[in-house]
C-alpha positions in Angstrom: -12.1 -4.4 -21.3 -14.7 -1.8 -21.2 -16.0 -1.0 -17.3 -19.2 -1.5 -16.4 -21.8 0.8 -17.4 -24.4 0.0 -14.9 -24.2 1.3 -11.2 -22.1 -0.3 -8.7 -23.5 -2.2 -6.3 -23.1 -2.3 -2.2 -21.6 -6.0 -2.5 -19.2 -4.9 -5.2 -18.3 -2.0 -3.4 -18.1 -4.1 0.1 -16.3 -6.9 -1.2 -13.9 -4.6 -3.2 -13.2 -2.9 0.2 -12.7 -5.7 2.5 -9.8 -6.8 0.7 -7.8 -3.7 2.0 -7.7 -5.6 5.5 -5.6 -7.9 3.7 -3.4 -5.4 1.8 -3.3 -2.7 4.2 -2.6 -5.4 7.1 0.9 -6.4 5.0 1.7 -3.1 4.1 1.6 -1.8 7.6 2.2 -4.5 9.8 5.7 -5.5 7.9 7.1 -2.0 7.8 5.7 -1.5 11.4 7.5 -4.3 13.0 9.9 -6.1 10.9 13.0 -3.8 11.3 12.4 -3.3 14.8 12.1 -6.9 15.3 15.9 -8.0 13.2 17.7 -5.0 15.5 15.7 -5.6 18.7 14.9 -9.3 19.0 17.4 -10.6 16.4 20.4 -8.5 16.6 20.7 -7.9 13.5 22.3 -4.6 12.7 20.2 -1.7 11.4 22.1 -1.8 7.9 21.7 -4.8 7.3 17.9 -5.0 8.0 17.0 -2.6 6.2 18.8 -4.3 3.0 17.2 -7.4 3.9 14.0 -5.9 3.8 14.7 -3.5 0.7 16.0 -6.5 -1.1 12.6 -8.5 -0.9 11.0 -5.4 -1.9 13.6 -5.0 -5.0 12.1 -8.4 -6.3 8.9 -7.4 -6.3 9.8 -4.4 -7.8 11.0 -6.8 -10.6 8.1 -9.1 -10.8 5.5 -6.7 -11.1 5.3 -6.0 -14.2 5.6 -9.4 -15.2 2.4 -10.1 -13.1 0.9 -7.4 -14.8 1.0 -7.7 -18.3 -0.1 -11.5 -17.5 -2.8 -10.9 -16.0 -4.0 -9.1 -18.6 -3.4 -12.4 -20.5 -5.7 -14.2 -18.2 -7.8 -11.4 -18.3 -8.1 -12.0 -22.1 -7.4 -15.6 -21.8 -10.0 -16.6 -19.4 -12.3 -13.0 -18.9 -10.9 -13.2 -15.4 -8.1 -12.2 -12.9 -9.2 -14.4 -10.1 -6.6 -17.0 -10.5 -3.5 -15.2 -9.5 -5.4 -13.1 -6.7 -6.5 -16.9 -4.9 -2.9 -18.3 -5.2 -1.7 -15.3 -3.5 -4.3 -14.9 -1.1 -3.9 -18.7 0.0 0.5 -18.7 -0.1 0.4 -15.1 1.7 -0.4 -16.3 5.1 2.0 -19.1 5.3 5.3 -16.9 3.9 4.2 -14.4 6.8 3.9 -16.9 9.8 7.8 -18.2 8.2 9.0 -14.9 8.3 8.5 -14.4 12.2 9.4 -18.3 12.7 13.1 -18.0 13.3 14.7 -20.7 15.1 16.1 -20.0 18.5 19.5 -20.0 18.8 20.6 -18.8 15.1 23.2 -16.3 15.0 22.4 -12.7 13.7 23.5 -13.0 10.3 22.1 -16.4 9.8 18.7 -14.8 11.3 18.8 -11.7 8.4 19.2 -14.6 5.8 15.9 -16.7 7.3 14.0 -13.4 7.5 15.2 -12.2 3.7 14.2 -15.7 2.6 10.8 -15.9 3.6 9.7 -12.3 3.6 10.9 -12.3 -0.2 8.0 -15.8 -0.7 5.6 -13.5 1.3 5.9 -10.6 -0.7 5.8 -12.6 -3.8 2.6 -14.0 -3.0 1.3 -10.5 -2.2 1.7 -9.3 -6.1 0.1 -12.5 -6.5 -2.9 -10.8 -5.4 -2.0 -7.0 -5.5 -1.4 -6.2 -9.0 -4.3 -7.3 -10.4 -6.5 -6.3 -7.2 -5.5 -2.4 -8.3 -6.5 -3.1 -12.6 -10.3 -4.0 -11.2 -11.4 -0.6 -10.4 -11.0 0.7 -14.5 -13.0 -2.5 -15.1 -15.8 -2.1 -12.3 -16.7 1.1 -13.7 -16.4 3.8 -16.2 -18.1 6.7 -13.9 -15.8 9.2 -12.7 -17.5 10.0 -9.3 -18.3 6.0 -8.8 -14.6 5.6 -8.9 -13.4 8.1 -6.4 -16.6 6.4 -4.3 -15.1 2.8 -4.7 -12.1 3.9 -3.4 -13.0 5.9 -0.7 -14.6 3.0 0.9 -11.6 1.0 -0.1 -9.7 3.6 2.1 -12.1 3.8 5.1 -11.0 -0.1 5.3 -7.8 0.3 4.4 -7.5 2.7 7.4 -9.2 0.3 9.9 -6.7 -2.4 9.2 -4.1 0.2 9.5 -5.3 0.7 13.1 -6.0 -2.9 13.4 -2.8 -4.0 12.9 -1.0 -1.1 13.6 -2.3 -1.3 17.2 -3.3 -5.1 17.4 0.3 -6.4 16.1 2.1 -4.8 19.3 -0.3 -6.0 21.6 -0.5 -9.6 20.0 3.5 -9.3 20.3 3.1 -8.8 24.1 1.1 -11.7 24.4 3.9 -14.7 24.2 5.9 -15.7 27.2 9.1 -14.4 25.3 9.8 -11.5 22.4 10.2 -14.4 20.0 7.0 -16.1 20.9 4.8 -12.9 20.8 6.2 -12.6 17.3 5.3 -15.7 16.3 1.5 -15.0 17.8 1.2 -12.0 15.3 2.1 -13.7 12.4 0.1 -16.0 12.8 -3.4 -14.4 13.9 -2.4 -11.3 11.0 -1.6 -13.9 8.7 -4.9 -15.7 8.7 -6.8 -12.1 9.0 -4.7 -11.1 5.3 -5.6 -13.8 4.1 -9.4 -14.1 4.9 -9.2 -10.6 3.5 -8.5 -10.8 0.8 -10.2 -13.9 -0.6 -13.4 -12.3 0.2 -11.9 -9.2 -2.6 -11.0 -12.2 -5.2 -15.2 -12.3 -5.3 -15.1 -9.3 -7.2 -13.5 -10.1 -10.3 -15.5 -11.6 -12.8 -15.4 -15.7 -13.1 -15.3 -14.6 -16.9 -15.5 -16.8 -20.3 -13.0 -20.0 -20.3 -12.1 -21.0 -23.8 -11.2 -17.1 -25.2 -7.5 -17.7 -26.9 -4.5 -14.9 -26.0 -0.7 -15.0 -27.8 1.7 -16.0 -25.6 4.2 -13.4 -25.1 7.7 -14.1 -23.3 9.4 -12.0 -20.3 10.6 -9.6 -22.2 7.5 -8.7 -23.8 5.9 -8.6 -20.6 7.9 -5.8 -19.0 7.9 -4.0 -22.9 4.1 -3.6 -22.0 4.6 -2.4 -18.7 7.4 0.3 -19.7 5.2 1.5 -22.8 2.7 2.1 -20.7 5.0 4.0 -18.8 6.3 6.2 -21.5 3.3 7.0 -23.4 1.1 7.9 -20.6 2.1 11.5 -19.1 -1.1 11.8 -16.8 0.3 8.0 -15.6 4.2 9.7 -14.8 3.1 12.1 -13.4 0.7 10.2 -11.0 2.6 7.1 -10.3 6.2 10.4 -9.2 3.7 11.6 -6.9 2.6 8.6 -4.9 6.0 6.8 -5.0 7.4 10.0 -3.5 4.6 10.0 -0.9 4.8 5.9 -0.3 8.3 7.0 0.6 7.3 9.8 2.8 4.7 7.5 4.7 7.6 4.3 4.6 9.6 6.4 6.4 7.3 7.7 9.6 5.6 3.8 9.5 9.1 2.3 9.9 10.0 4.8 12.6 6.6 4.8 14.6 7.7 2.1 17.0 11.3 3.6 17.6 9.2 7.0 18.5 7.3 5.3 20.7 10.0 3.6 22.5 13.1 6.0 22.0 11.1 9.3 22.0 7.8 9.3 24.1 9.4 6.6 26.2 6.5 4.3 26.1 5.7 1.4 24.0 1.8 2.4 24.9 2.3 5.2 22.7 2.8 3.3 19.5 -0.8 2.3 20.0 -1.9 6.0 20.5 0.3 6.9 17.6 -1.8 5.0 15.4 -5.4 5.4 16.4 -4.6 9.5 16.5 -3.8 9.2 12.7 -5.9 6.4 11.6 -9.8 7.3 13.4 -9.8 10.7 11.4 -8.7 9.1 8.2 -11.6 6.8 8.7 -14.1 9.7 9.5 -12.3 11.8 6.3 -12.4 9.0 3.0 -15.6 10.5 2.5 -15.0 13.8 3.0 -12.7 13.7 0.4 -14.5 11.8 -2.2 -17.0 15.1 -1.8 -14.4 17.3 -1.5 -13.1 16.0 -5.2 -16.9 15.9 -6.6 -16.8 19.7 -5.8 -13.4 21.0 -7.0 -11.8 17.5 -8.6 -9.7 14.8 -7.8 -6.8 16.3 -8.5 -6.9 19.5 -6.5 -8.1 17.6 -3.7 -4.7 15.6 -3.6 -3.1 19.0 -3.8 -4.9 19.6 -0.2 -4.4 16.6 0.7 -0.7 16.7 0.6 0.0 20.0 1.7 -2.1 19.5 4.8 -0.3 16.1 5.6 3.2 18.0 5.0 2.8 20.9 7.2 1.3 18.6 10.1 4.6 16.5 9.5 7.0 19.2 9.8 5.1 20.7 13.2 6.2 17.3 14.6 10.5 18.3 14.2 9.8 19.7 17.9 9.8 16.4 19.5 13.3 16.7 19.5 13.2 19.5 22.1 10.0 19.0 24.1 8.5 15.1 23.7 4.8 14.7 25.0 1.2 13.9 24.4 0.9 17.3 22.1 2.1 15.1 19.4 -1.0 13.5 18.7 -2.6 16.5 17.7 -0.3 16.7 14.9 -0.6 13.2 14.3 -4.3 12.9 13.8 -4.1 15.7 10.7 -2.0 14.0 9.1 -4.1 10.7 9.6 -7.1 12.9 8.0 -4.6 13.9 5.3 -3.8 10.7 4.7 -7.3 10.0 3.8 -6.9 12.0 0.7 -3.6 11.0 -0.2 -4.3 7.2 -0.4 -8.3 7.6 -1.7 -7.8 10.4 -4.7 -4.4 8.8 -6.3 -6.0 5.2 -6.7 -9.2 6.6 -7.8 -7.3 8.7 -10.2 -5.5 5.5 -11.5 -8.4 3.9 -13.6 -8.9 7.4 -15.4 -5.3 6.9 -16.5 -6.1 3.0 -17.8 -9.3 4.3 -19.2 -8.1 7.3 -20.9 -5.1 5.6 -22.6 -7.8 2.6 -23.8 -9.3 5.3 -25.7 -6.0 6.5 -27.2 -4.4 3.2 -27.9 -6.6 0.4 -26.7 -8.1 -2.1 -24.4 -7.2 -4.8 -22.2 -3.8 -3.2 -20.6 -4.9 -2.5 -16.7 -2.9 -5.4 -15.9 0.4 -3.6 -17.0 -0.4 -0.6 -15.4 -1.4 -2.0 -12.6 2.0 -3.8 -12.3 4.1 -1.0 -12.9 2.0 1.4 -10.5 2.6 -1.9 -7.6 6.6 -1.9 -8.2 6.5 2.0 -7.5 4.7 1.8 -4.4 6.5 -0.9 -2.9 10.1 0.4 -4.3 8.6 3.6 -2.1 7.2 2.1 0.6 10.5 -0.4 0.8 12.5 2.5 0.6 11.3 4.6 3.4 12.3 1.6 5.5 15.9 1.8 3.9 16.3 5.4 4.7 15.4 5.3 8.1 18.0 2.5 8.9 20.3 4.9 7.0 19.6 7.5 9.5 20.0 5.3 12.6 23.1 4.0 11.5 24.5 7.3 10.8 23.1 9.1 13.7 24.8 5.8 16.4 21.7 3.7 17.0 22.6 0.9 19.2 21.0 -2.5 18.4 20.3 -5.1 20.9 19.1 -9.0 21.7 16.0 -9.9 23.4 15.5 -8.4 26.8 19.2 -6.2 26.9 18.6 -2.9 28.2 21.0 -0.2 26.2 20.6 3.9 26.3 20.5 5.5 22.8 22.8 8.2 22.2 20.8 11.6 21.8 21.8 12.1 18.3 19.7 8.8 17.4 17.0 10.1 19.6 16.8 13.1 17.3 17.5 11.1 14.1 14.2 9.3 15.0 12.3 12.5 15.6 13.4 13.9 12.6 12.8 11.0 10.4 8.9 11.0 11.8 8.5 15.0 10.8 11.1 16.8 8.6 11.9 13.7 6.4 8.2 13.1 5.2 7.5 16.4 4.8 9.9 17.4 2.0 9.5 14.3 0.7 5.8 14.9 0.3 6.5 18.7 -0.9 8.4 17.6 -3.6 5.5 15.3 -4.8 3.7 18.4 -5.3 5.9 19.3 -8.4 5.1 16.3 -10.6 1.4 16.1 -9.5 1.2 20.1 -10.8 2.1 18.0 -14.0 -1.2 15.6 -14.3 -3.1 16.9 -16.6 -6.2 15.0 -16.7 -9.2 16.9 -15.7 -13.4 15.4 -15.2 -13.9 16.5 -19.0 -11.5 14.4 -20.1 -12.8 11.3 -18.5 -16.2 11.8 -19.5 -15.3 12.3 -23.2 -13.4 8.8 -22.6 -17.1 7.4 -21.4 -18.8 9.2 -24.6 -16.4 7.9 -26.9 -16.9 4.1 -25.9 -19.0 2.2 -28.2 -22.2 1.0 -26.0 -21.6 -2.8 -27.5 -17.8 -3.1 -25.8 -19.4 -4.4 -22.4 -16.5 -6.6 -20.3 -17.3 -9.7 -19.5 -18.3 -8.2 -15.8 -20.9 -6.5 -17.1 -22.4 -9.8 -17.8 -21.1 -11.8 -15.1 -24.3 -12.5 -12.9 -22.0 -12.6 -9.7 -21.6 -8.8 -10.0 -24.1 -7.9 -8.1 -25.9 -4.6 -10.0 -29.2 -4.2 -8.3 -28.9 -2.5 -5.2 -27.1 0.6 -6.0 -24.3 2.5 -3.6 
């Protein structure tokens, strides 16, 4: 598919946005919460949670591709990628509401096996949507700058329902009569908020042309596409190493904000400070950064980006000796850092799709965007799994409902260290394959000149794309 030629418009750009309440809501309220909940509520030991929850992410790890490469056979198919996106925007909701349902009275182990069950549905149903929610940007646009603009807004959203739920879950948690009530309460107000957030994004795919005929291709086909994708593509290695690496970096410190609020600032308050310090100046910053890459390009401003978040990371490691409000400070540069380090990678995604259309041909955003989905969540899912590493090797002592226990000062410090040091080298070490990306403004712009005028998608002639009021 060739991107659209003419400008974006605000309702594009608006709709394409909004639904980052509904992915940025089940990226951070799962990792936020679900842990904390099997050790603290369920008494489920820290291992095992986090293989519960690594597990479910392992599937979707698997599926991925699979979505990917067919929705690029809807996409061909039908000239649209709407189905998929609605079916997991309508079963989302419900696997998330199961997930924090538990029946009273299970035993731990029994527990873990509920949660694994119905966060794995959940999580399926979120590729539903995801994967092909990431190929529409390569499609809504061919303009280098308009891409890094799309997503920046994307971000600015994507950081308000970080805060939203972030903050909102615990304090929707605190509103039932028990833990496992207040649970329940989340799930079910976030669930419906996901879900209303991202049906409004399924607008922005095209309706497209019924009728258009595609191969059928089996499994094995469909992850062949994904892989090639893989292999041939350098810029798309090098890209993908970087943000799995950081996914893992920011899996890590989301997993472990709650335990720093409880185990290391000794307040559960904090956990909502924690998050508006880093999320209102990564809402102020999306822009700022789209600028920033207009001036010097996208790929240099990840380079700032990163090192800026690592270094406020690492100033964190002294929580371990002297705990306090000073923490913030830190906090809220790496929040305006984070900006940067979720808007430039995404916008520098659909100049990967569109310069490999040039090289070897249309219609593959699907696979790309399926493979670039597994990585995330392999690093997001990840970050969860190391942290429960730590805690189990440092002596962290899990509990059931209301039981008071004292953590041992080495898991004290094992928390700290997880929310600084950890995510720091992990993010300085995404600096050595992102030196590797080689695609530069040139490149993409020779990509624009070098498609013929008459390839238009089936967007650019979808009258539900708005194109007349310009962003």
């Amino acid at each position: 598919m060739t991107a659209l030629e003419r400008p974006l418009s605000r309702g594009i750009v608006t709709r394409y946005a909004i639904g980052s309440l509904g992915t940025g809501g089940f990226a951070t309220l799962p990792g936020l919460v679900l842990v904390f909940y099997m050790t603290d509520t369920l008494g489920v030991t820290a291992l095992f949670a986090g293989l519960v929850v690594t597990a479910a992410k392992v599937w979707d790890v698997v599926i991925d591709p699979w979505i990917g490469e067919h929705s690029d056979r809807a996409l061909a198919r039908t000239g649209s990628r709407r189905t998929w996106m609605r079916i997991g925007a309508i079963a989302l909701p419900v696997g998330f509401v199961l997930t924090f349902a538990v029946p009273a009275g299970l035993a731990p182990a029994a527990s873990g096996v509920w949660v694994f069950l119905a966060f794995l549905a959940t999580a399926t149903a979120f590729s539903l949507f995801q994967v092909p929610y990431i190929a529409l940007p390569a499609e809504l646009t061919s303009d280098y700058d308009a891409r890094t603009r799309l997503l920046s807004w994307r971000v600015v959203v994507l950081s308000l329902a970080i805060l939203l739920f972030g903050a909102g879950g615990p304090m929707l948690r605190r509103m039932g009569d028990d833990e496992a009530t207040g649970y329940l309460v989340m799930a079910i107000v976030a669930g419906l908020v996901i879900g209303a957030g991202m049906l409004v994004a399924v607008t922005t795919a095209p309706r497209g042309l019924p009728g258009v005929q595609a191969p059928r291709r089996g499994i094995r086909a469909a992850y062949a596409e994904g892989f090639a994708a893989l292999r041939r593509s350098a810029p798309f290695r090098a890209l993908l190493a970087t943000f799995v690496l950081q996914g893992l970096a920011t899996g890590v410190m989301l997993a472990g904000a709650n335990y720093v609020a409880v185990w290391v600032l000794d307040s559960e308050d904090a956990l909502t400070l924690l998050f508006v310090a880093l999320i209102a100046p990564a809402v102020l910053c999306a822009p700022l950064w789209s600028r920033i890459s207009r001036r010097v390009g996208k790929e240099r401003a990840f380079q700032w980006a990163s090192v800026l978040f690592a270094v406020a990371s690492l100033s964190m490691i002294g929580m371990i000796w002297a705990p306090g409000a000073w923490v913030y400070l830190p906090v809220a540069l790496a929040g305006a850092a984070y900006a940067g380090m979720q808007t430039l990678p995404m916008a520098m995604l659909p100049d990967v799709i569109s310069h490999d259309a040039r090289e070897h041909g249309e219609g593959r955003a699907g696979s790309f965007g399926g493979i670039w989905t597994a990585g995330e969540t392999a690093g997001m899912a990840l970050g969860a799994t190391v942290l429960t590493i730590v805690l189990a090797l440092t002596g962290y002592l899990e509990s059931t409902g209301s039981t008071v226990v004292i953590q041992p000062a080495a898991a004290v410090a094992g928390i700290a260290v997880s929310f600084s040091a950890l995510p720091a080298l992990l993010v300085f070490l995404s600096l050595v394959p992102l030196s590797r990306y080689a695609l530069r403004r040139h490149d993409i712009d020779a990509d624009v000149a070098a498609a013929p005028a008459a390839a238009a998608s089936p967007s650019t002639q979808n009258p539900r794309n708005d194109t007349q009021e310009t962003v």
